[in-house]
N, C-alpha and C positions, 0 to 999 in steps of 0.2 A: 221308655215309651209306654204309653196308654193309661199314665196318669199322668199329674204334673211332674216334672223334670228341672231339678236345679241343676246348674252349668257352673253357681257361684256361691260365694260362702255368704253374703249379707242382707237384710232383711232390705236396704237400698238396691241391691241388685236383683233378689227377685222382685220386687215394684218394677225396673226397670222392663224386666223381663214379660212379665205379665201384663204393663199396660202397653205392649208393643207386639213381637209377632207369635208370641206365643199363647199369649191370652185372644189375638183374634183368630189363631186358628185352633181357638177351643171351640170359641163361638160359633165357628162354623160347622165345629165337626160335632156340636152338642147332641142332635139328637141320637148319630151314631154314639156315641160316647154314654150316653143314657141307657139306650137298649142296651149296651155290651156288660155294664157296670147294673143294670138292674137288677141281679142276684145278689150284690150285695147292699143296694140302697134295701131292697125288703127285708134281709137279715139286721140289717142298722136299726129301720123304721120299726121293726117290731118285739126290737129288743128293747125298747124305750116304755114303761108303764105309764099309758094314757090316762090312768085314775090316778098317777100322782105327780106328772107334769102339767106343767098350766104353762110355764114361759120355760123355750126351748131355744137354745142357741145352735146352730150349724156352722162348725167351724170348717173353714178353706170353705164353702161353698158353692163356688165356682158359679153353674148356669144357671144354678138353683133348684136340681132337679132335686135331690133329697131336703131340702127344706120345702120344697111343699107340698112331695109327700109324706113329711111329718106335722104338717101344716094341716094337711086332710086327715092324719089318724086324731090328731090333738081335737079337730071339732073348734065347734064356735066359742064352747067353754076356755080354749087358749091360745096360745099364737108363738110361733116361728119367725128369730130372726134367723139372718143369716149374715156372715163377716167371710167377707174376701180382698184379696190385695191389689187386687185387676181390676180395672174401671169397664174395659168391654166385657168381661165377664159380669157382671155385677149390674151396668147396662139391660145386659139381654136376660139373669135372672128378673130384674125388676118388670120388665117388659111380660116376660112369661105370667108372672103373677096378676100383673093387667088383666093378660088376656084370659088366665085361667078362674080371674074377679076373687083371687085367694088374698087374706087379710096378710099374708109374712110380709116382713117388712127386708129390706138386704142394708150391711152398712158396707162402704168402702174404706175400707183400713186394716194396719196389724194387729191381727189376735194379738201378739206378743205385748205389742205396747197399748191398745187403744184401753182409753179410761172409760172402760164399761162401770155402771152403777153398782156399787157392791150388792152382794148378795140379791141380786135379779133374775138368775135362773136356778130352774130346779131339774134342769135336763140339759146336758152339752153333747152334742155329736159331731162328728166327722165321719165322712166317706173318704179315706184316700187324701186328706187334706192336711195331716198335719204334723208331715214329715221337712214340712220345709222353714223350719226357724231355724236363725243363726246361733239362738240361746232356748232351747227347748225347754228346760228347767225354767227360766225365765217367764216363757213364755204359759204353763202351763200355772204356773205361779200367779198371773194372772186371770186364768180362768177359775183357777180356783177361788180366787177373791172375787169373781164375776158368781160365782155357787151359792144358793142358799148352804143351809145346811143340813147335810147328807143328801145334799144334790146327785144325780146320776151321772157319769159320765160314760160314753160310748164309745169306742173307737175303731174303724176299722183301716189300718196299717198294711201295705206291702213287707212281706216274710223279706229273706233274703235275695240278690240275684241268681244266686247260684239254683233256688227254689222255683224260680220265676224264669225258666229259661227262653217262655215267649217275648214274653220282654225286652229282650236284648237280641233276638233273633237278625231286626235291620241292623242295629249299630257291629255285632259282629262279623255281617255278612260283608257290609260296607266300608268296613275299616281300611281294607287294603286302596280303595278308591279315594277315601276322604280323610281325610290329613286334619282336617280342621274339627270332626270329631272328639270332643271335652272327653276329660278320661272319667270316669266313674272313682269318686273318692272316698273310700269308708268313713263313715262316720258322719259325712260332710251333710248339708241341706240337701235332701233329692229323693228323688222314688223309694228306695231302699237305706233312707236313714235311720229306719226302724228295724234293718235286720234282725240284728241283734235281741233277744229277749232279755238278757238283764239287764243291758243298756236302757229298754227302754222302762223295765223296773226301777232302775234309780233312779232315773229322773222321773216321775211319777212320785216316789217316794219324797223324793228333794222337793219335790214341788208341792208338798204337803197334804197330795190329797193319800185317800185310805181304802180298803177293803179293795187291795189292786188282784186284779185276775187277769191274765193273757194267756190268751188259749190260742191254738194253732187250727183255721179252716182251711180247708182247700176248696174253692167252689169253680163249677165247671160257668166258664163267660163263652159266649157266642157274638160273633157280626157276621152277614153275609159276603161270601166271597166276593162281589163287585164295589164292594167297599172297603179291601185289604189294598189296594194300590193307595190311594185317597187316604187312607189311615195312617200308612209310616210312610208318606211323604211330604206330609201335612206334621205331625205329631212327635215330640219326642227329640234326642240329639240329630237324627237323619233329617228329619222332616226340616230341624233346624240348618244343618249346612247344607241341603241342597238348596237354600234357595240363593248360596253364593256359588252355586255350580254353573258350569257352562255346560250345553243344551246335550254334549256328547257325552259326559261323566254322569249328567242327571239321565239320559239314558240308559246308563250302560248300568247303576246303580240300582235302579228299577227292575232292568233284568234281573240283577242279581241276587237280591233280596225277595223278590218274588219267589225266585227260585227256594230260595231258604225257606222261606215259610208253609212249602209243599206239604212237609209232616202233618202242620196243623189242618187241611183245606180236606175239608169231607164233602164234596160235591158244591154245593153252592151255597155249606157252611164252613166257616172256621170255628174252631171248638181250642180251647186252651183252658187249662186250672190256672185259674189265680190263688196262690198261694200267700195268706193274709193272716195277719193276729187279730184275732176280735179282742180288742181291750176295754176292760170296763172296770171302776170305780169309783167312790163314793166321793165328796165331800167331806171334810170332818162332822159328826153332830153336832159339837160344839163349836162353830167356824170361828177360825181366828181371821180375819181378814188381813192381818198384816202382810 
């Protein structure tokens, strides 16, 4: 919970996923989901060299809140797309940029496969977005052929669950209730496919880019307590099967998880670390684009 959540192993399963009930209860939940995550949209957006990006990509994108505030650092000299696999996601990014009269542009497709123009960006980022390919090496493989050369890349990744224990605070609490609860599978497409740090060195490495760094942040995220009910029943594996619960179990689940997230509830805030790898790497200077 509290980022995207894979349930399945394939890039056809999360499209399925994301332009159905999980991708509208992003949408709904966006601007909560902004604010909470806004510590690390600023540490992403500012980790990006605006005197040497012109064309920026935002990978997993989602509602588009860090593509247009890298959109706004970048200035009228360059431009921000953004790539997501969710059509109501991607809907209500585009919408936002309407209203906010921002130049970023969004596409609806897989990072993994979609035929971006070679060597077209000089800056790639993610918030949280790009833990969920069924072939990551694959996948980054083509971002990398999408990089000028000695393009930037950004990334910021969930650490492990064990790291992350807000995270899992509903799905454990709820487990004894909900039967239909997906198990959590190492390695697999999902919030913490990145646990692992060498894991996600090698694919990095496999996937041809260079100058790889993963560093370990812990940054403290906030939402208001009257928005912790609305969050893990909306969000995440919980939010996912209660909505096949019947009115007595989704009650009684809500008690229960509530209750569990007592630790975190500081008056009329909740306060939890998210524990994250900021990853960053280069492009080759010599780009091979094969």
């Amino acid at each position: 919970m509290g980022d995207k959540q894979a349930t399945v192993g394939s890039n056809w399963d999360q499209a399925a996923l994301w332009h159905g009930p999980s991708g509208h209860a992003w949408v709904e939940a966006q601007a909560l989901l902004d604010q909470m995550f806004k510590p690390l949209e600023t540490l992403l957006v500012e980790a990006v060299n605006a005197s040497e990006a012109q064309q920026a990509l935002d990978v997993g994108c989602g509602a588009g809140g860090p593509t247009l505030a890298l959109a706004r650092r970048l200035g009228a000299g360059g431009h921000c797309t953004g790539i997501d696999i969710s059509e109501p996601l991607i809907a209500a990014a585009r919408a936002r940029a309407q209203r906010d009269g921002s130049a970023a542009s969004f596409i609806r497709a897989d990072a993994q496969t979609h035929a971006f123009a070679p060597a077209s960006f000089d800056a790639i980022v993610s918030r949280l977005g790009v833990m969920f390919f069924n072939d990551p090496v694959k996948a980054f493989a083509n971002l990398r052929r999408a990089s000028k050369a000695g393009a930037a890349l950004r990334c910021i990744a969930w650490r492990s669950a064990t790291e992350n224990p807000f995270m899992t605070t509903a799905e454990r609490a709820a487990a004894p209730l909900l039967t239909n609860l997906p198990p959590r599978q190492p390695g697999a497409p999902g919030q913490f496919a990145f646990g692992d740090r060498q894991r996600v060195l090698a694919i990095l490495e496999e996937s041809g880019w260079t100058g790889i760094d993963i560093r370990p942040i812990d940054v403290e995220c906030t939402l208001p307590e009257p928005a912790l009910e609305g969050y893990f029943t909306r969000l995440g594996p919980v939010g996912l099967a209660l909505q096949d619960a019947d009115a007595r179990t989704r009650s009684k689940v809500i008690e229960i998880v509530r209750t569990a997230f007592d630790p975190y509830v500081h008056g009329q805030s909740v306060r939890y670390t998210a524990a994250c790898w900021m990853i960053a790497a280069r492009a080759p200077k010599a780009a091979s684009h094969a």
